[in-house]
C-alpha positions, -999 to 999 in steps of 0.1 A, spaced: 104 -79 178 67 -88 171 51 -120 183 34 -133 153 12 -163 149 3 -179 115 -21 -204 134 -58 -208 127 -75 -202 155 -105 -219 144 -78 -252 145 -66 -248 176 -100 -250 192 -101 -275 172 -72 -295 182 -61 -296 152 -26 -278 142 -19 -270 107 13 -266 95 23 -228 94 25 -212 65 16 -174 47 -22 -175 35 -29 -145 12 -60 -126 23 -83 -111 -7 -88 -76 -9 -116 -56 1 -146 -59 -24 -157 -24 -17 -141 3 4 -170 27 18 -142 52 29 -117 69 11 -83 58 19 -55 34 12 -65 -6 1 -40 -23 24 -35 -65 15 -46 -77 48 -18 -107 45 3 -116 79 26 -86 78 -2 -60 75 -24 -80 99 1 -80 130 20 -47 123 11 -19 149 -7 6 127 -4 8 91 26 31 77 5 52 63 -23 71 81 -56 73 60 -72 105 51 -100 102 62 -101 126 90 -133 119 103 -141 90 127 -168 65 118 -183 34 138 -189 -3 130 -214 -17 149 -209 -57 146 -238 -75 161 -254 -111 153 -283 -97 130 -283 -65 112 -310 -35 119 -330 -42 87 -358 -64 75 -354 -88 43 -390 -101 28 -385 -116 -6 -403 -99 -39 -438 -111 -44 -426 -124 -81 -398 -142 -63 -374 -126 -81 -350 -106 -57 -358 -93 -19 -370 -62 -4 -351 -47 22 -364 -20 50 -347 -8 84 -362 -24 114 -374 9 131 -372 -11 168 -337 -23 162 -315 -11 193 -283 -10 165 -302 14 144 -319 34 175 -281 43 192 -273 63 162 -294 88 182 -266 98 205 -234 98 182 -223 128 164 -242 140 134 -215 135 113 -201 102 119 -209 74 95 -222 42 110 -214 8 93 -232 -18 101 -219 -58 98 -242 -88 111 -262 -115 99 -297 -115 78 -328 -132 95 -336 -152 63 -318 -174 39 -303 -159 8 -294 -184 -19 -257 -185 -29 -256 -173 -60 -278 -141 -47 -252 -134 -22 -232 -112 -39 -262 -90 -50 -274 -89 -18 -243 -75 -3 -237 -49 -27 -274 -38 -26 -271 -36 15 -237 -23 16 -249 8 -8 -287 14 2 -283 6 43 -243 9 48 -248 -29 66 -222 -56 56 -241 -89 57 -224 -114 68 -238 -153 53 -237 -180 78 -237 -218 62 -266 -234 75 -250 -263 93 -229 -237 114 -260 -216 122 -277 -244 135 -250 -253 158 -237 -218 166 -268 -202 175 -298 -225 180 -263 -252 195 -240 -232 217 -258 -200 221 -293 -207 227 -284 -242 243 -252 -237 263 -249 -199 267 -282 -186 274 -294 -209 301 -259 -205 318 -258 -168 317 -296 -173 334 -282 -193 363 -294 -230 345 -266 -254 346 -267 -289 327 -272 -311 354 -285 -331 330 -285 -336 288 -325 -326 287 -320 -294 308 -293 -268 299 -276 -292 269 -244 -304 281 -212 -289 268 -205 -298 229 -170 -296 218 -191 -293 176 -212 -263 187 -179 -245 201 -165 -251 168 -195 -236 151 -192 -205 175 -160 -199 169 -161 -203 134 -191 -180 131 -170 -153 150 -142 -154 128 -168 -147 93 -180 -117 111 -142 -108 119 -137 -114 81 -163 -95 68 -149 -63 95 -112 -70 80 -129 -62 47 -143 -28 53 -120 -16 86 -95 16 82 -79 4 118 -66 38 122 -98 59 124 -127 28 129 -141 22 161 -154 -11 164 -185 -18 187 -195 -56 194 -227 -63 210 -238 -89 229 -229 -131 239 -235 -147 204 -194 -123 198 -175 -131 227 -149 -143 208 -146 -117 182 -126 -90 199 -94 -116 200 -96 -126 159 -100 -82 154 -75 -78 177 -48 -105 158 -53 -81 131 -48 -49 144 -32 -42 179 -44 -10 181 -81 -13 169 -106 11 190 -131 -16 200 -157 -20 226 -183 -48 236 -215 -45 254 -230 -79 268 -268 -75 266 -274 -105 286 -268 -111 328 -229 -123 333 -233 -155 360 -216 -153 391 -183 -165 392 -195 -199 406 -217 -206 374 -197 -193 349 -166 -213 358 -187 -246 349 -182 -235 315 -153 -258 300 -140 -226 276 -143 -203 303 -106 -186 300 -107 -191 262 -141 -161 263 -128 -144 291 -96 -137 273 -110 -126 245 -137 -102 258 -101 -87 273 -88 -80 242 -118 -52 240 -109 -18 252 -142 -10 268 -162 -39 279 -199 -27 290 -228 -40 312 -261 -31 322 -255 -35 362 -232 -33 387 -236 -64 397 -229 -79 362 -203 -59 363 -195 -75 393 -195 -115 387 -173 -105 356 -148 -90 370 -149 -117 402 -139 -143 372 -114 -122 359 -99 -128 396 -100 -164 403 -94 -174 373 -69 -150 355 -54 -133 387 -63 -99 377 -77 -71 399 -97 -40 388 -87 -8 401 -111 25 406 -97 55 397 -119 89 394 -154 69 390 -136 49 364 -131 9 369 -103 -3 351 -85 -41 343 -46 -39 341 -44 -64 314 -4 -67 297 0 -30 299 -36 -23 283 -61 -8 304 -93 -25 297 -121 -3 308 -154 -18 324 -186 6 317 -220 -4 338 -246 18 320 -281 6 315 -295 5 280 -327 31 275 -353 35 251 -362 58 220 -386 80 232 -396 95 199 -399 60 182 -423 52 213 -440 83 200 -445 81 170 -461 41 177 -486 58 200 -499 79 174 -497 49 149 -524 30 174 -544 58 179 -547 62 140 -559 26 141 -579 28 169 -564 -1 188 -564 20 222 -602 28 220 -606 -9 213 -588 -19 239 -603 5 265 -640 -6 251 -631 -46 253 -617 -37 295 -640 -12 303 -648 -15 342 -619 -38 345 -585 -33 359 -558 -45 334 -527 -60 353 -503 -66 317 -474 -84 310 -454 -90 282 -427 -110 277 -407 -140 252 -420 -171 255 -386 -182 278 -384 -208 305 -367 -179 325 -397 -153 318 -413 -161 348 -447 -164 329 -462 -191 349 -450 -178 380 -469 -149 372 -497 -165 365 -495 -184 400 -493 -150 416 -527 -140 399 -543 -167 410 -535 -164 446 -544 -126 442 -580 -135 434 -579 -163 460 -570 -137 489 -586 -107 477 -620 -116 464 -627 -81 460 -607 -80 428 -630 -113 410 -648 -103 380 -629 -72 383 -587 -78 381 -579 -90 343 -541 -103 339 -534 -101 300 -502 -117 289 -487 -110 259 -459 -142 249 -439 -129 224 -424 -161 198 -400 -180 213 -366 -177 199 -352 -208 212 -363 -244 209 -366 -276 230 -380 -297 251 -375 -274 280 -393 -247 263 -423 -272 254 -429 -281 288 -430 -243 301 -458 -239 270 -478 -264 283 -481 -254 320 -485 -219 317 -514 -232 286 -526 -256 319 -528 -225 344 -544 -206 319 -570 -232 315 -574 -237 350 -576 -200 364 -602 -193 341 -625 -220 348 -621 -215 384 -628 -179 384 -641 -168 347 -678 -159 349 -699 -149 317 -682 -120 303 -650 -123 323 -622 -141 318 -593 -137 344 -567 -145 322 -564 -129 288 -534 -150 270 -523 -133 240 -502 -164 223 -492 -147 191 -472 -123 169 -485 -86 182 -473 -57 168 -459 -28 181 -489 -4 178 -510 -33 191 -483 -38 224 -485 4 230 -523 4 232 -522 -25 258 -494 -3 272 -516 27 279 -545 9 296 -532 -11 318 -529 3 355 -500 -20 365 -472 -39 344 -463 -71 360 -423 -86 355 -413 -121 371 -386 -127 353 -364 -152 371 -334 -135 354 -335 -109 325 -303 -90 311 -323 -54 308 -360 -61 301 -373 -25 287 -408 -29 288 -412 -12 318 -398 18 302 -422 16 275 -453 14 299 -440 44 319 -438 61 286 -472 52 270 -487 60 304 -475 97 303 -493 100 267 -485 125 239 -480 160 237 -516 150 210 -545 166 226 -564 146 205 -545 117 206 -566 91 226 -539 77 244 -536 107 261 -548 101 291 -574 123 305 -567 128 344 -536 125 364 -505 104 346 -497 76 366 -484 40 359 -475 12 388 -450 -15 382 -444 -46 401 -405 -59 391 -386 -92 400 -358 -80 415 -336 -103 392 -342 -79 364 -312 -53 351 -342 -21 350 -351 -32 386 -320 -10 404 -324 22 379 -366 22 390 -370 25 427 -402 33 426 -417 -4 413 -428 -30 437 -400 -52 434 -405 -88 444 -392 -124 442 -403 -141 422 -403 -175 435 -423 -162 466 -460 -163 445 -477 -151 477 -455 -121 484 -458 -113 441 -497 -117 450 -492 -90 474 -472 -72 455 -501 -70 429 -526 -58 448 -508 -33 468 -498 -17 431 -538 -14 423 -549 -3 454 -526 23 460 -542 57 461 -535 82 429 -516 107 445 -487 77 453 -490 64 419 -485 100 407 -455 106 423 -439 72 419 -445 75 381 -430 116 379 -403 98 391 -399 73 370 -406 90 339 -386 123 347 -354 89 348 -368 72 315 -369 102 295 -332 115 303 -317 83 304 -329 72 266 -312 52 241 -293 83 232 -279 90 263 -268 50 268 -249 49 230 -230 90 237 -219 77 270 -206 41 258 -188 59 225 -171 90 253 -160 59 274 -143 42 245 -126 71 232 -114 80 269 -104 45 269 -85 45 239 -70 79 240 -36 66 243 -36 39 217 -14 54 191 13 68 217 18 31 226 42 -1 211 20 -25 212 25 -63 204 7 -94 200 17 -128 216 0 -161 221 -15 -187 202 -57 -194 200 -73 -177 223 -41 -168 248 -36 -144 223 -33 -108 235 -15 -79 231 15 -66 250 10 -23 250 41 -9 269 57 25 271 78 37 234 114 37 254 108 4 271 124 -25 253 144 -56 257 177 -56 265 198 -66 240 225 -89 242 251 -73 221 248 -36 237 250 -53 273 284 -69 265 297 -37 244 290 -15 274 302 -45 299 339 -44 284 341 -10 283 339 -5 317 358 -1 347 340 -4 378 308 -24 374 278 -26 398 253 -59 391 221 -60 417 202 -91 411 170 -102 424 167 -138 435 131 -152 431 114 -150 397 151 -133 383 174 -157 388 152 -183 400 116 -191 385 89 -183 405 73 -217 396 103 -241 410 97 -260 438 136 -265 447 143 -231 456 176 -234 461 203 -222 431 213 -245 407 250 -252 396 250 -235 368 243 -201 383 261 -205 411 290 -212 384 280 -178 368 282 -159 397 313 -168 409 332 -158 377 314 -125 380 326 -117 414 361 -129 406 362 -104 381 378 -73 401 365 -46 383 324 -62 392 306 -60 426 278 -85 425 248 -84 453 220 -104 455 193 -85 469 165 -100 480 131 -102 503 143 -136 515 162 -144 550 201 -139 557 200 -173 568 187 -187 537 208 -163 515 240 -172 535 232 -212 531 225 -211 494 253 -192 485 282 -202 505 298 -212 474 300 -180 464 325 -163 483 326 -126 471 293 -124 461 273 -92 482 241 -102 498 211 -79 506 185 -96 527 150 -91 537 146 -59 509 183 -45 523 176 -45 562 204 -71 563 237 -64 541 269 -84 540 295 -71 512 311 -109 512 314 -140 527 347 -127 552 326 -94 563 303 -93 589 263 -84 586 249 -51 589 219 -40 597 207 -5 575 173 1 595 165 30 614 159 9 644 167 -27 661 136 -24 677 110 -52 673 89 -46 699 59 -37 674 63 -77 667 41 -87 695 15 -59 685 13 -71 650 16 -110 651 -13 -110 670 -33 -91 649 -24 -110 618 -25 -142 640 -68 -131 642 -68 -134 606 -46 -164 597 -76 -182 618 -102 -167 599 -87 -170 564 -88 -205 553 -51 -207 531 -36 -176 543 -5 -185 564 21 -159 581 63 -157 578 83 -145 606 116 -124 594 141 -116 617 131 -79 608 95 -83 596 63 -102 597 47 -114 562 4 -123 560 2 -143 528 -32 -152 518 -20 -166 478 -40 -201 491 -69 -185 501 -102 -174 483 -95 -146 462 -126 -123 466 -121 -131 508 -84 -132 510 -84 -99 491 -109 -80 517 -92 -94 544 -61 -83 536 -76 -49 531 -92 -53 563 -61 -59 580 -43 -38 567 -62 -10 584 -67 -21 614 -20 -28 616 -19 5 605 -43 16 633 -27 -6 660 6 6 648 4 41 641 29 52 669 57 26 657 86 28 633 72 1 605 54 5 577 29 -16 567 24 -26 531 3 -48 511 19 -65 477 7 -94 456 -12 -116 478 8 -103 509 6 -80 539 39 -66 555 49 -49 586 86 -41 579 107 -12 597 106 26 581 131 34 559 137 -5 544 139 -12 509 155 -26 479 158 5 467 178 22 500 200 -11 497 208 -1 458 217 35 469 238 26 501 258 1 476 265 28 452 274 52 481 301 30 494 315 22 463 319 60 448 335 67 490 360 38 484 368 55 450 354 30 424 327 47 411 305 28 391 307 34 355 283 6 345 251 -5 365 230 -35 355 199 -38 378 174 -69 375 142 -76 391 107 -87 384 84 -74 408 68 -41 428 99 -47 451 127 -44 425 109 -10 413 120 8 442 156 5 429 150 12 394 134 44 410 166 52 430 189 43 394 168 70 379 175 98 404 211 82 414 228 108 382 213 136 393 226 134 432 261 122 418 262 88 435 268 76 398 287 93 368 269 111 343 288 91 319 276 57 336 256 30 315 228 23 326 204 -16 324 172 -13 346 153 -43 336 125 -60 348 115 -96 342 87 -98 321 73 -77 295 47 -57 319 45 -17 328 78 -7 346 105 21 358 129 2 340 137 9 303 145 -28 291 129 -59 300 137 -101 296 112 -128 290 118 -149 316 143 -164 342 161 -183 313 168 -155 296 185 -130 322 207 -167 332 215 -164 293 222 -127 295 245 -132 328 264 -160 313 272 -138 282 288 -116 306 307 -140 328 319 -153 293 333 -113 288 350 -114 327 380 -114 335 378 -148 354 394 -171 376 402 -162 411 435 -143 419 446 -143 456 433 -144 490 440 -102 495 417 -97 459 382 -87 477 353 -66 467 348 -30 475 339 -30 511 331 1 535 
């Protein structure tokens, strides 16, 4: 049965609830694909695919990004708008690397304001000409969605700035979230207009998005989408100041492919993904992968490249102007240090200046000589913060040059205004050193461009070619996503102006042959590593990813953004009530195996002792003769024993089957290989080393094991330790009979040949020797644990310890990947499910002599 929610999410981040009801959903305007025009109302928007495939056979991509590719000037007679691609548009330069024949559509926002009543024109005009889907933002929710929680919130906290105060970073704003999330879902609308769910791929770029994938994802469970963050992702520590941090972090999970420029992005992600949602990636094959419900969510570092033949083709532009022989006429005799960056109080722009001036100050040699030009792109962002960055790195200008400019020679060459491409490549190819100080930058690709402007063209009489030796020198702040993928550069910290000073000069003094080799290097990684390459390795990553989707049931639960979808195997499925009871009264001879905690007791109680009412259950089931009923659990006998004295036939299998008592009249016995515990006092010490080291972790001493839990403790450090440990037990242990094991936030040292699973088959050994051969077999568990005996219910037909004939519940707790074939909510329900079956007993107690099948 799907999970479907009617709710707005837009009103639950709100906090306001609407009452639910069915809202009818307009059809498509304009279908760009052949196909069938579905009515995207609730039943179509949560079923799993649509009942009938499309035929269109080819796949195609929509790219869904916060502006579109193209440039929007209005007509000179003010009477309509002109539109052009934007040539240096990342969204338009990734087409490079898909296939030939796959159609790219492409849905985003305009840079300009289009009046109402042009809208429509607009659209169709875009839609036909450019194959982009505009998608109109009111003004007031612009305003607060990106220049508000984007450029105020986001931004500075993905650069490491928190709000200490309102002035610096902007404080959290419940309106701006609003805003956000209401600009998210009129992209998602505009998608739902023009998406065949069944062949589209869906690629999101970038933070102004995050929330997207979960409204796509309500519509269509088994949507092919990926996201790419463009941006740095804080470290766990910074990003978990953010007062909707689970509301994005869920809903960049309901992605399939989630994609960063660095590891170490990568990284603080997937650290927050820990503490916060309990989820661990796993590495298998060179692929990192979240288990999220059944869904793999795959995480892709890859850094972005640049277009090489758009680089090009600019070169040749500047040369047609002439802008390089101006340039190298204007610097002739100088030594051009260049840097180009947004004016953004996390471009390190004064910082750089700082380190020029103390360059000049320790190496005289370079006065009248060394010229630093700095190229400050428009600001995107506003405020006050941004003001008072202008003004100092204006003051340092200022000051450096009147300090060391002489007649002819300024130090300082600040270029404070629109430049154009061509303009940026001829500053490109005569400079000798490109200088980064970013404090923190997502990618930051200019030094890709230098490297390529500095190898020239193919042009012999192009004058950017350079006449001599190619070579190009690059000092980097190491906060930078390019810095890992160029070893070559110089890479500095910022903050340490003397050692970027350094940095400077060692980078124009070097000899040629040095610079030669450090920039074959760098260009031979530049030039194979392009735009193309990024966008053909993202797109073979999401249909890796996705490959399964279709062979899948997938359902959607949840409410806002807890929404996600459930993606499990086609057999597995909940147990139903009705069959349970049918098969229950049929039988004969029954076997029930029940897990205690998180079964029949919630994992979240704090009295974990049984109540009443399932001791009540329990006792009709085991007075039923036909039934044998076992608890078997990882708990202690002497727990077990206390809780359930009441129960007087009832089987118990303690610490995962070591212990087994049949009933309450019948002694204990032990199934391990050995009574041996002498391993003990190797072990307890060794875990005792890490309990003391492990602030929260805590061990539990069995009577046939030892148990290091560390579900208190720091994730990321409870987590190596308990790898750490587990190593060095199975080192110190290696010539012992135990087994060491690690499980969900624990460490075990147990004997060989233990487990819930040997329990299960020993029980239905002994009953098929005493001649009561089980002919039904319910089994219920809810963790790794319980999976060994669904594993031994599997194999139990095939070795004849059960009939072929037998009818068979596995069934885990939860609706999670299994070896079961059904599955129950919760707790509640399997008490529900038991009492259905105690209601079908035959109940009441007969006489003294009436026991259960024992040995």
């Amino acid at each position: 049965m799907m999970s479907r929610s009617y709710t707005n999410l837009l009103d639950l981040a709100t906090g306001n609830f609407p009452a639910i009801g069915r809202e009818r959903k307009r059809l498509p305007r304009v279908m760009t694909v052949p196909g069938n025009v579905y009515e995207l109302d609730d039943d179509q928007a949560n079923s799993v695919s649509s009942d009938n495939p499309s035929s269109v056979a080819q796949d195609r991509l929509i790219i869904v990004a916060n502006q579109l590719p193209v440039k929007a000037n209005r007509r000179a007679d003010d009477r309509g708008w002109v539109f052009s691609w934007n040539e240096d548009s990342l969204l338009l330069q990734l087409k490079e690397g898909l296939p030939e024949d796959m159609e790219v559509l492409y849905v985003g926002s305009l840079r300009v304001d289009v009046d109402l009543e042009e809208q429509e024109e607009v659209s169709q005009i875009l839609l036909e000409t450019f194959k982009c889907v505009p998608t109109f933002l009111p003004h007031d929710v612009l305003e607060k969605f990106y220049h508000g929680f984007c450029k105020k919130l986001l931004w500075p906290l993905f650069h490491y700035m928190l709000p200490f105060s309102a002035d610096h970073g902007g404080r959290f704003d419940r309106s701006m979230w609003e805003a956000y999330v209401s600009a998210n879902k009129l992209f998602s609308q505009k998608v739902i207009e023009v998406i065949n769910p069944d062949d589209d791929y869906v690629w999101i770029h970038d933070y102004h998005l995050m929330v997207l994938p979960t409204f796509l994802r309500r519509h269509f469970n088994q949507l092919r989408m990926g996201f790419f963050l463009h941006s740095p992702f804080p470290s766990s520590e910074i990003y978990r100041t953010l007062p909707v941090r689970e509301e994005i972090l869920k809903a960049l999970l309901n992605s399939d492919l989630i994609g960063f420029h660095t590891f170490d992005y990568a990284r603080h992600f997937l650290s927050c993904c820990s503490r916060m949602l309990g989820l661990e990636y796993q590495s298998k094959r060179g692929y990192i992968g979240l288990e999220y419900y059944g869904r793999t969510v795959g995480i892709k570092i890859m850094p972005v490249g640049i277009h090489m033949g758009r680089i090009a083709s600019v070169m040749k532009l500047a040369d047609k102007e002439k802008k390089t022989g101006e340039l190298k006429q204007q610097f002739e005799g100088k030594t051009v240090l260049l840097g180009v960056d947004d004016m953004d109080i996390f471009k390190g722009i004064n910082l750089k200046l700082l380190a020029m001036e103390q360059l000049l100050q320790q190496h005289s040699k370079w006065q009248g000589k060394a010229v630093l030009v700095q190229i400050a792109n428009p600001a995107r962002g506003k405020g006050a913060d941004l003001e008072e960055i202008q003004a100092e790195i204006r003051e340092s200008c200022r000051r450096i040059n009147e300090e060391f400019g002489e007649p002819g020679y300024e130090p300082i060459v600040f270029v404070d205004r629109p430049v154009s491409i061509s303009e940026r490549i001829a500053y490109y190819s005569i400079a000798e050193c490109v200088v980064v100080t970013a404090v923190r930058d997502g990618m930051n690709l200019t030094p890709y461009e230098y490297i390529v402007c500095r190898q020239g063209t193919d042009d012999s009489e192009s004058s950017s070619d350079l006449s001599g030796p190619k070579k190009s020198m690059l000092v980097l702040s190491e906060f930078i996503g390019c810095s890992p993928s160029l070893s070559g550069a110089i890479r500095v910290n910022p903050w340490n102006v003397e050692a970027t000073a350094e940095a400077m000069n060692e980078a124009i003094s070097m000899s040629q042959s040095e610079q030669l080799l450090r920039h074959e290097k760098h260009f031979r990684y530049v030039s194979t590593h392009d735009v193309a390459y990024w966008s053909r390795s993202f797109l073979q990553d999401m249909e890796r990813t996705c490959s399964e989707h279709f062979r899948r049931r997938c359902w959607g639960i949840g409410l806002s953004f807890g929404f996600r979808v459930v993606a499990l195997d086609p057999n597995f499925r909940k147990l139903s009530m009705e069959a349970i009871v049918s098969a229950y009264c049929r039988a004969k001879s029954r076997a029930i195996l029940l897990d205690y905690d998180g079964t029949v007791m919630p994992q979240n109680s704090i009295n974990k002792a049984p109540s009443q009412e399932v001791i009540s259950i329990l006792n009709t089931l085991c007075w039923d003769k036909k039934n044998t009923v076992f608890i078997v659990s990882g708990r202690g006998r002497d727990n077990l024993s206390q809780w359930f004295s009441p129960c007087r036939k009832l089987g118990l299998a303690a610490e995962h089957g070591y212990f087994l008592r049949w009933s309450q009249d019948k002694e204990w016995e032990t199934c391990g290989q050995s009574s041996d515990f002498g391993w003990k006092q190797i072990a307890e010490p060794v875990m005792k080393l890490y309990t003391e080291t492990t602030d929260g972790s805590s061990i539990e001493s069995k009577e046939s094991a030892l148990v290091w839990q560390y579900g208190d403790a720091d994730p990321g450090f409870g987590s190596s330790q308990a790898k750490e440990m587990l190593d060095h037990l199975e080192s110190v242990l290696a010539n012992e009979p135990v087994a060491v094991k690690s499980g969900h936030f624990i460490v075990e040292v147990k004997p060989q040949g233990v487990s819930k699973g040997l329990a299960a088959e020993k029980i239905f050994t002994t009953m098929t020797e005493n001649g009561k051969q089980a002919d039904f077999l319910l089994c219920i568990g809810d963790d790794r644990s319980d999976e060994d005996m669904f594993e031994i219910i599997g194999s139990a037909m095939s070795t004849n310890i059960l009939s072929a004939n037998t009818s068979l519940f596995a069934c885990t707790v939860g609706q999670k990947p299994s070896k079961a074939k059904y599955y129950l909510d919760d707790a509640s329900e399997v008490i529900c499910m038991l009492e259905s079956l105690a209601e079908a007993s035959d109940s009441g107690p007969s006489s003294e002599e009436e026991t259960q099948v024992s040995p």
